[in-house]
N, C-alpha and C positions, 0 to 999 in steps of 0.2 A: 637867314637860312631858309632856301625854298621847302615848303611843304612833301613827302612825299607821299604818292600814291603808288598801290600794289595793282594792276591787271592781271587777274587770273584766267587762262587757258580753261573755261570748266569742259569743254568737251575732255582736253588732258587729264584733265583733273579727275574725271569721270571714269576714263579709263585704267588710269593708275590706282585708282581706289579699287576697280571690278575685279583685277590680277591681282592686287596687295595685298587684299582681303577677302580671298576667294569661298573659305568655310564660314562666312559670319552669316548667323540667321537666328530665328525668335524661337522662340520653343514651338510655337505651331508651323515652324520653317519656313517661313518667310525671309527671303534672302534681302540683306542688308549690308552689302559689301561697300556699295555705292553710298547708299545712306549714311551709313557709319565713316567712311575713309575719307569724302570730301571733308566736311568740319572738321577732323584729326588734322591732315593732312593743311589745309588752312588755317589752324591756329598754331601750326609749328610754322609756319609760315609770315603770321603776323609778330609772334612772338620773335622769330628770330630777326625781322627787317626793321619791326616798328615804325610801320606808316600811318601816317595821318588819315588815310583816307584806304578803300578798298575794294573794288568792281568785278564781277567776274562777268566772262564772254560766254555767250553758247551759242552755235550756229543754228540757223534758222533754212537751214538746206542748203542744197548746191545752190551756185551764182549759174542762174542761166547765162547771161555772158560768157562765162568760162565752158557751160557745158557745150554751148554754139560753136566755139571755138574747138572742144573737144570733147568728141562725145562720151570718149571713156572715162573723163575728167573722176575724178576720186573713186574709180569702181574698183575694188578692190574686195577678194573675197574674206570672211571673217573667219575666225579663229575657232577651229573647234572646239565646241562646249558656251560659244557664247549666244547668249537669250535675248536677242533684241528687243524684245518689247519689256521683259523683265530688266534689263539695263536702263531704257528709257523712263520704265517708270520710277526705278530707284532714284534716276539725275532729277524727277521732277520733283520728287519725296526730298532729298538732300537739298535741294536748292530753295525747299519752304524753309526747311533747317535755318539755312543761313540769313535768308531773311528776320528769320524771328531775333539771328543775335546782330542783326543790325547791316549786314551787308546787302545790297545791289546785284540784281542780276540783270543783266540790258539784252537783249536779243532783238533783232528785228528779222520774218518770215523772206526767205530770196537774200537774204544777207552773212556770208560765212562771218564767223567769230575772226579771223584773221584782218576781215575788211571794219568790223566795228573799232578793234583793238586800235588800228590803224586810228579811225577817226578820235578814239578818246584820247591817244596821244597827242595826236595836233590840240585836239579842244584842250587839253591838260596843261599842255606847255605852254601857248598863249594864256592861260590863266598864272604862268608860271611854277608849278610844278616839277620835281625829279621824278621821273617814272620808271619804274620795275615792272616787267611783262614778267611772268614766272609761265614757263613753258619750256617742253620737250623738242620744240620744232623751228628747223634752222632758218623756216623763211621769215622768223620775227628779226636777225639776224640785220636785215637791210635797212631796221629803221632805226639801231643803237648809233644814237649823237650825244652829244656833251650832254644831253637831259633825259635819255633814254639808255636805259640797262637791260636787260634779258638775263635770267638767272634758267639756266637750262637744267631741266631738275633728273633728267636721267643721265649727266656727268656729273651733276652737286658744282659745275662752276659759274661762277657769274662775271658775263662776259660785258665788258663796254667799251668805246670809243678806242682805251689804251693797248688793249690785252687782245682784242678779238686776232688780230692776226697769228697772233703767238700762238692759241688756242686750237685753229681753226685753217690758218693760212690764207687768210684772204681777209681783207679790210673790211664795213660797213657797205661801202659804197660798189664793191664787188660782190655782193652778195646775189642781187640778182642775176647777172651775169653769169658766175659759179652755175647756179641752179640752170639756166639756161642751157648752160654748155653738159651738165651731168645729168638732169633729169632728177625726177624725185619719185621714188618707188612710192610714199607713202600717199601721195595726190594721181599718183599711175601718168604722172608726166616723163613722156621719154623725151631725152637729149638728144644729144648729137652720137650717132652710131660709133661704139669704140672708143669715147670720151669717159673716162673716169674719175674718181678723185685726183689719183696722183698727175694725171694728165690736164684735169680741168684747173689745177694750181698751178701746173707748170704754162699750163696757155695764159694764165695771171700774170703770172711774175715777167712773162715776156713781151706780153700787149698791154697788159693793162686793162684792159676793155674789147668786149666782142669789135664794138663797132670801128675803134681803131686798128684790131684788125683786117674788118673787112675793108677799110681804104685805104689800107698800105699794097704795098706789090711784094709782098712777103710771105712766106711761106709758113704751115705747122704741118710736119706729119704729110697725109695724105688728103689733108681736109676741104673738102671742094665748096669752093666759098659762094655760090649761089645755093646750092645746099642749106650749109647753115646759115644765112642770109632766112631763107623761108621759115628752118625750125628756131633761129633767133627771134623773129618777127612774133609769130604765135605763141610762143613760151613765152616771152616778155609781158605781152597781154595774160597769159595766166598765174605768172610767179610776179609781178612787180605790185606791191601794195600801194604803191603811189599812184601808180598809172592809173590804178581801180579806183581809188580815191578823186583824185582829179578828172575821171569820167565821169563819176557820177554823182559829182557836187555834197560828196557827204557831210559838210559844212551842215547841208540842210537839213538833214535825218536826225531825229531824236529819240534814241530807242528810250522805250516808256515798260517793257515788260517787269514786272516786278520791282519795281520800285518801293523802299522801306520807306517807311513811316516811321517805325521807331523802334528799340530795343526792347524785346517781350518776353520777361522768365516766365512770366503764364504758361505762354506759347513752346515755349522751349520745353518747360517741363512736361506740358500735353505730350510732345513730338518725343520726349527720350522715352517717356512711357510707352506711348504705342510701340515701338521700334526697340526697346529695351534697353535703352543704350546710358545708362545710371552712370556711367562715368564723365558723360560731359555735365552732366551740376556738379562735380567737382570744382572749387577755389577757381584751382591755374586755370581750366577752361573758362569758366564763366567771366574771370577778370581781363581775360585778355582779349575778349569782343568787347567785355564794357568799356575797358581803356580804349580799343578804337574807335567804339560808338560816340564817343564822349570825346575825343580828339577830330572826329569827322562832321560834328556838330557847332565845334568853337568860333 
């Protein structure tokens, strides 16, 4: 039986804890939504998959590549009521958290978390490996094969190899393509003008592939195929995690930030003190980092 390993989305992660937990604070009000909801949110996590091993991602900024490419690449305005610097400091606060109960944070600066994920799953799988990306965001999508899974946590399904089509409508290997052709509001990548969902599937199910598209003598719609030729070209370089990989030899990158040493109820109990949070030295909490600490050591 292969090992499994969990990859955690912590920007995701980050996020869904800041909305899920939006009134948590100390008694001198110190906001702990972040604080508090990553570790929660991660031990229902481990508890429910039971893996051997467990990593979370955080981006280290935009990819200039991608921004060269486009310059609006992720510019997106934020949500009213949110405190950037008070978010950032909670993901830093949370992420000592989980160090102390024995998990890995990897980040490398000029490198998105999607491009890391990318390389821990090759590095994972040649070590032989089952892998679980846990994330909200469809372009992990392109890399679910026989040894990669994506459990997408704002449907609660966990999509792979079998199922994704059913799901989702479009296979593993269409995934980039998909994106391609619809654009992604949340990266502020635009598509193809007047390509949709239900139209970006149905251009699936009838070509297969952009690019066998573009070298048939065939028609979709009113689609002017030097057009999407150009916005293919450039979106491929910002949505395909392979291509980004195989640029830039991430074989050789070794993200080194926060690396654990070892399981610390010292540490732990320091951090629920400051922050208040007395119910993660509860039992189920504390056994269920020590079961994977102690599983990712063997």
């Amino acid at each position: 039986m292969k090992n499994k390993l969990l990859i955690l989305d912590g920007n995701h992660l980050a996020y869904r804890a800041y909305y899920k937990f939006p009134n948590l604070k100390t008694l001198d009000g110190v906001n702990t939504s972040v604080v508090y909801g990553i570790p929660y949110i991660v031990e229902s996590l481990v508890r429910r998959f039971t893996p051997d091993k467990a990593i979370i991602t955080i981006d280290g900024g935009r990819s200039k590549f991608r921004t060269d490419l486009l310059p609006t690449y992720k510019e997106r305005e934020q949500k009213l009521g949110f405190d950037k610097e008070d978010f950032y400091r909670q993901r830093s606060d949370a992420l000592d958290f989980m160090s102390a109960v024995g998990i890995t944070t990897v980040g490398q600066i000029g490198y998105e978390a999607d491009d890391l994920i990318t390389m821990l799953c090759r590095r994972y799988t040649d070590a032989g490996f089952e892998i679980l990306i846990i994330s909200g965001d469809k372009d992990f999508n392109q890399l679910i094969n026989d040894n990669v899974s994506v459990f997408n946590t704002g449907k609660g399904i966990l999509y792979n190899n079998d199922n994704l089509k059913k799901y989702v409508g479009y296979i593993p290997t269409q995934c980039v393509d998909y994106i391609c052709l619809t654009g992604d509001k949340s990266d502020n990548i635009p598509g193809y003008p007047g390509i949709g969902e239900k139209r970006g599937l149905k251009f699936l199910e009838e070509f297969g592939w952009v690019e066998l598209f573009l070298s048939s003598d065939k028609k979709f719609g009113n689609i002017d195929k030097g057009k999407l030729k150009e916005i293919y070209k450039r979106n491929r370089k910002l949505v395909d995690l392979k291509y980004f990989y195989r640029q830039f030899l991430f074989k050789s990158l070794i993200p080194t930030h926060g690396i654990v040493i070892d399981f610390s109820e010292k540490t732990l109990l320091k951090l629920c003190k400051k922050f208040e949070m007395n119910s993660f030295l509860k039992p189920q909490f504390i056994n269920t980092y020590k079961r994977l600490w102690e599983r990712s050591i063997e």
